[in-house]
C-alpha positions in Angstrom: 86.4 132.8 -103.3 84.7 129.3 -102.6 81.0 129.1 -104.0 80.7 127.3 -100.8 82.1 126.9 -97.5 82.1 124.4 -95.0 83.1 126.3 -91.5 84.6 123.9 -88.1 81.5 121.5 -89.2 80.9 118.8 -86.0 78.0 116.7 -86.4 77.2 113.5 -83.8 74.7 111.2 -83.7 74.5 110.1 -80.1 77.8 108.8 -79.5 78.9 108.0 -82.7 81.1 111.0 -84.2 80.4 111.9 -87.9 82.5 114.8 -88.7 84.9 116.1 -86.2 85.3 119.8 -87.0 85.7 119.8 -90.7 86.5 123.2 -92.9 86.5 122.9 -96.7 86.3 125.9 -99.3 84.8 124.6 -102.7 85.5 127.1 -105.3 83.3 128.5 -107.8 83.0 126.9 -111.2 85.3 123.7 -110.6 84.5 120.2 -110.1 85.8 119.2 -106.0 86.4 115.4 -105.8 84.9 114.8 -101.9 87.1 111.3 -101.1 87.2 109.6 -98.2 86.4 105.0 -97.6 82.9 104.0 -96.0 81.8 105.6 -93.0 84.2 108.1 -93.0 81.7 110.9 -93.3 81.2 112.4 -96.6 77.6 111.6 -97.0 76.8 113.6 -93.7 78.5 116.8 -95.1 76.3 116.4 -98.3 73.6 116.0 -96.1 74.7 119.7 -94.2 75.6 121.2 -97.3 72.0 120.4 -98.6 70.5 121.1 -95.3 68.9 117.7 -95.1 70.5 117.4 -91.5 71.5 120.3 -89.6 75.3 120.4 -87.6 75.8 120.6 -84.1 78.3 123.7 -84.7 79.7 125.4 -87.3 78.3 126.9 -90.7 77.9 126.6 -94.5 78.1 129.8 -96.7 76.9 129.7 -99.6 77.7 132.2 -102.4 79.5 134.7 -99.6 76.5 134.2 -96.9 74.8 131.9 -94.4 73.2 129.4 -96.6 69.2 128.9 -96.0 66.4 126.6 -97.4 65.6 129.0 -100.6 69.4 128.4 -101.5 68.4 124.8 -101.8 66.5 125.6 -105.1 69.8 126.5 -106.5 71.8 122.9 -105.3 71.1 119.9 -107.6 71.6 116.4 -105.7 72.3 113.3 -106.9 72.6 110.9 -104.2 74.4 107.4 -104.3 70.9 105.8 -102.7 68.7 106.4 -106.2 64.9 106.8 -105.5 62.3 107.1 -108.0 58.7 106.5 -107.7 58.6 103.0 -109.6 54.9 103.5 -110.3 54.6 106.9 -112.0 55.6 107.6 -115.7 58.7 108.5 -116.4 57.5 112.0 -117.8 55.6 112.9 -114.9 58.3 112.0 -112.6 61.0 113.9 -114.2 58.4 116.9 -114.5 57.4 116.9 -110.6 60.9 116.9 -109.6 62.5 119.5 -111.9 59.0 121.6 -110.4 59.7 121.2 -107.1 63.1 123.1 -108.1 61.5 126.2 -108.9 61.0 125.7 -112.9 57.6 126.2 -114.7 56.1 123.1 -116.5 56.7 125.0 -119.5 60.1 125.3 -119.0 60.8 121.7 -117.4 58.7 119.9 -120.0 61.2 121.8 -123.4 64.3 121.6 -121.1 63.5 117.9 -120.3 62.9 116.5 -123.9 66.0 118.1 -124.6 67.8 116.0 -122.1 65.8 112.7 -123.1 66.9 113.0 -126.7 70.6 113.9 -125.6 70.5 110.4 -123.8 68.7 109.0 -125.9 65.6 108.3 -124.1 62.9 110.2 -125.7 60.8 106.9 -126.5 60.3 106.5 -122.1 58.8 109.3 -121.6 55.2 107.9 -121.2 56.9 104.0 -119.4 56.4 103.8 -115.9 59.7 103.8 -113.8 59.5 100.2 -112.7 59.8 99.3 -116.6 63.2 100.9 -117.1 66.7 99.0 -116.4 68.9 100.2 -113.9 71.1 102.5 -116.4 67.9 104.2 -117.5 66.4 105.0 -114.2 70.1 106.5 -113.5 69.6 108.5 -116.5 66.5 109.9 -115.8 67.9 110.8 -111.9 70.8 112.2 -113.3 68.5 114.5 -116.2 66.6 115.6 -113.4 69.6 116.5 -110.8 70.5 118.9 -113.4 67.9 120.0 -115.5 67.1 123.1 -113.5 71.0 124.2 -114.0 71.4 124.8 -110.3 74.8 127.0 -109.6 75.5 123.6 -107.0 75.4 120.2 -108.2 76.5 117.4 -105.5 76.8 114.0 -107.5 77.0 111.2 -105.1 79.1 107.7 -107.6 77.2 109.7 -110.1 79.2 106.4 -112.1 77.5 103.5 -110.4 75.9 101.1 -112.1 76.6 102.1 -115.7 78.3 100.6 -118.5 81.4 102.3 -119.8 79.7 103.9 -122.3 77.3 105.3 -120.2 79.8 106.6 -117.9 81.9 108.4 -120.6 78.1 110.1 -121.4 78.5 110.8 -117.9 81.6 112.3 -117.7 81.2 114.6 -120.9 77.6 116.3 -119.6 80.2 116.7 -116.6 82.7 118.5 -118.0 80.0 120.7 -120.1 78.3 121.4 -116.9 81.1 123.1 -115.5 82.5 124.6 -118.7 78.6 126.3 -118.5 80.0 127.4 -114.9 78.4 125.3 -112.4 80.1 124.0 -109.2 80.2 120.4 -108.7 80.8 118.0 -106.0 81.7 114.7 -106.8 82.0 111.9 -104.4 83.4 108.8 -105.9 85.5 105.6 -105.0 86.5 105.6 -108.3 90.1 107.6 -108.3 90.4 107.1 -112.0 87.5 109.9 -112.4 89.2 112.1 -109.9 92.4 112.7 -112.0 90.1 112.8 -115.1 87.9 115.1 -114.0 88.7 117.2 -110.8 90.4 120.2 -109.9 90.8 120.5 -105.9 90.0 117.4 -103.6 89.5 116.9 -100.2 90.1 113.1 -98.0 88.0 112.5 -94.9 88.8 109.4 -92.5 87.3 108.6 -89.1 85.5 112.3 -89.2 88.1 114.2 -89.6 89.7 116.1 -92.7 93.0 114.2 -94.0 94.3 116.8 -96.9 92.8 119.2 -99.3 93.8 121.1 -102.3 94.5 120.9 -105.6 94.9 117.2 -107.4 98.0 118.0 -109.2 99.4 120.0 -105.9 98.9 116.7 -103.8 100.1 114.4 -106.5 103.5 116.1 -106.6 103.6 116.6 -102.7 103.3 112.8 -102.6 105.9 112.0 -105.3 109.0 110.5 -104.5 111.3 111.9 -107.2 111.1 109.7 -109.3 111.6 110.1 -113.3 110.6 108.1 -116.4 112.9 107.9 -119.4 113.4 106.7 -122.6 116.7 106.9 -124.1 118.0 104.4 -127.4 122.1 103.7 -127.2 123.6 100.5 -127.1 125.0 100.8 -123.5 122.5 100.3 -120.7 122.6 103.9 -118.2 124.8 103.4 -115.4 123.8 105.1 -111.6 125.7 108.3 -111.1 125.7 109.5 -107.4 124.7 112.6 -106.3 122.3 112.8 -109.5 120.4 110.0 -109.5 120.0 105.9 -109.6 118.5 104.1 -112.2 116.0 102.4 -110.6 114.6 99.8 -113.6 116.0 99.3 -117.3 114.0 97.4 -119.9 115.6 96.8 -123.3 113.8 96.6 -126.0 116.2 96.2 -129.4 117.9 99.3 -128.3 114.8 101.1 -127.3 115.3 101.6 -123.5 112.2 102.5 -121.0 113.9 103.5 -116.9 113.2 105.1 -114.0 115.6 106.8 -112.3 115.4 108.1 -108.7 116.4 111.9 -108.6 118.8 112.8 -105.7 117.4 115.7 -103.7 119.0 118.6 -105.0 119.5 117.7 -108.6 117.4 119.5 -111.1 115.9 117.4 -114.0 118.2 119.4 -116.6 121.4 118.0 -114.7 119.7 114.5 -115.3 119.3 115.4 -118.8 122.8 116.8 -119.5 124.4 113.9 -117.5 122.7 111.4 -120.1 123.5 113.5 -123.1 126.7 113.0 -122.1 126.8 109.6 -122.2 126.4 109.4 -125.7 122.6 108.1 -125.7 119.4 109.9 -127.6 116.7 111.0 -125.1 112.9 109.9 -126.8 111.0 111.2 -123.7 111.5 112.5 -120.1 108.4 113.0 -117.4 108.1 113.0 -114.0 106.1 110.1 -112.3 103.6 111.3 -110.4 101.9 108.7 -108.0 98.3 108.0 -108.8 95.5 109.1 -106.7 94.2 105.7 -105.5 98.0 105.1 -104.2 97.5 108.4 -102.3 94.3 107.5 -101.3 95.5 104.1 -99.9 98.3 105.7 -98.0 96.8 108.6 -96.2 93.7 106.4 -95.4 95.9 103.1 -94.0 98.1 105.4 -92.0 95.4 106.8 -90.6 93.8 103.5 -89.4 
């Protein structure tokens, strides 16, 4: 069962279309990748989903019921516009925000140096907001999106702006967030994070909801049969119809790297056993799955 559910969701503003009855179950305790190019409408779901703008029909549940404004103590947001208050300290920010989420100051203030000395910001605690850099301030948004450990957290390029370093950080507390058990959104142009990091995703173009489900699920669905291997033997691999066609061959003193298109109803073991018998030594055999920014390209230009 989905921690949350978005139910036939239609949202307009005047005449302009946002989301065009969109349904998408986000299961408990994984991270959902929410894709989709500019405009398309993801924002305006993370918007419904926090109840920051209300639909014109349909309905969120939220942990198995209607969702309402006291489940909002239990969503962390990120959200791609950052906004801090550029005058106040950087203590009392971070403390005001993770109070308005429900938490005493004696339990914000421990659970906050904890965080600052995990990212190694401890020494900003008493600098105003408009003296940190750009990475810092993320830091500090990011500390205080989850500080509360909210059963939700929506991360909006959660990646943006930060050095790779910084976004490997990133990525770990991520993954530790959701081994701990939360639920995370996690809307990102970067596709590269996707396959790294997400379980189920779902694409929305022009409003409308292109494909969901799992990322290895849709990676295979996409495939074209095609296999990688590496064999050594001093005769290149010929085509052998009805199993498959070598597609590419690159030689490198013996060592060759092809791909081979499988024929429909060959199985990988008749590859194998065809290639055996040709006298060669198999190093490595996979399956090449098509990455998710080709997907991404593909089901977003066809829909244009």
């Amino acid at each position: 069962m989905g921690l949350i559910e978005c139910r036939n969701i239609c949202k307009s503003f005047g005449e302009k279309v946002a989301l065009d009855n969109v349904s998408v179950d986000i299961p408990a305790g994984k991270i959902f990748g929410l894709l989709g190019p500019n405009g398309a409408g993801k924002t305006t779901l993370i918007r419904i989903v926090n109840r920051i703008t209300i639909p014109n029909s349909g309905e969120v549940i939220f942990d198995g019921r209607p969702i309402t404004q006291r489940d909002v103590e239990r969503i962390g947001y990120l959200p791609e516009e950052r906004g801090l208050y550029r005058k106040m300290e950087v203590g009392d920010q971070a403390m005001y925000l993770a109070q308005l989420k429900g938490m005493s100051a004696r339990d914000a203030q421990r659970e906050l140096k904890k965080w600052f000395v995990k990212f190694g910001i401890q020494d900003w605690w008493k600098k105003k907001v408009e003296e940190l850099s750009k990475g810092m301030a993320q830091k500090v948004q990011f500390i205080t999106t989850v500080v509360h450990k909210p059963a939700l957290m929506i991360l909006d390029e959660p990646f943006s702006g930060f050095d790779p370093v910084n976004t490997e950080l990133i990525r770990k507390e991520i993954l530790a967030l959701k081994e701990e058990g939360a639920t995370i959104i996690l809307s990102t142009h970067n596709m590269e994070s996707v396959e790294e990091l997400c379980d189920n995703i779902a694409l929305i173009n022009k409003s409308r909801l292109v494909i969901d489900g799992g990322v290895d699920e849709i990676r295979h669905k996409y495939g074209n049969n095609n296999v990688e291997l590496i064999y050594t033997g001093e005769t290149p691999l010929q085509s052998v119809e009805g199993l498959y066609t070598v597609l590419s061959d690159q030689d490198d003193s013996g060592r060759h790297t092809a791909v081979l298109a499988v024929s429909g109803q060959a199985s990988g073991n008749q590859v194998l056993s065809s290639v055996l018998g040709n006298g060669l030594t198999v190093n490595s055999f996979k399956e090449l799955l098509p990455r998710m920014n080709d997907i991404f390209i593909k089901l977003v230009t066809e829909g244009e």
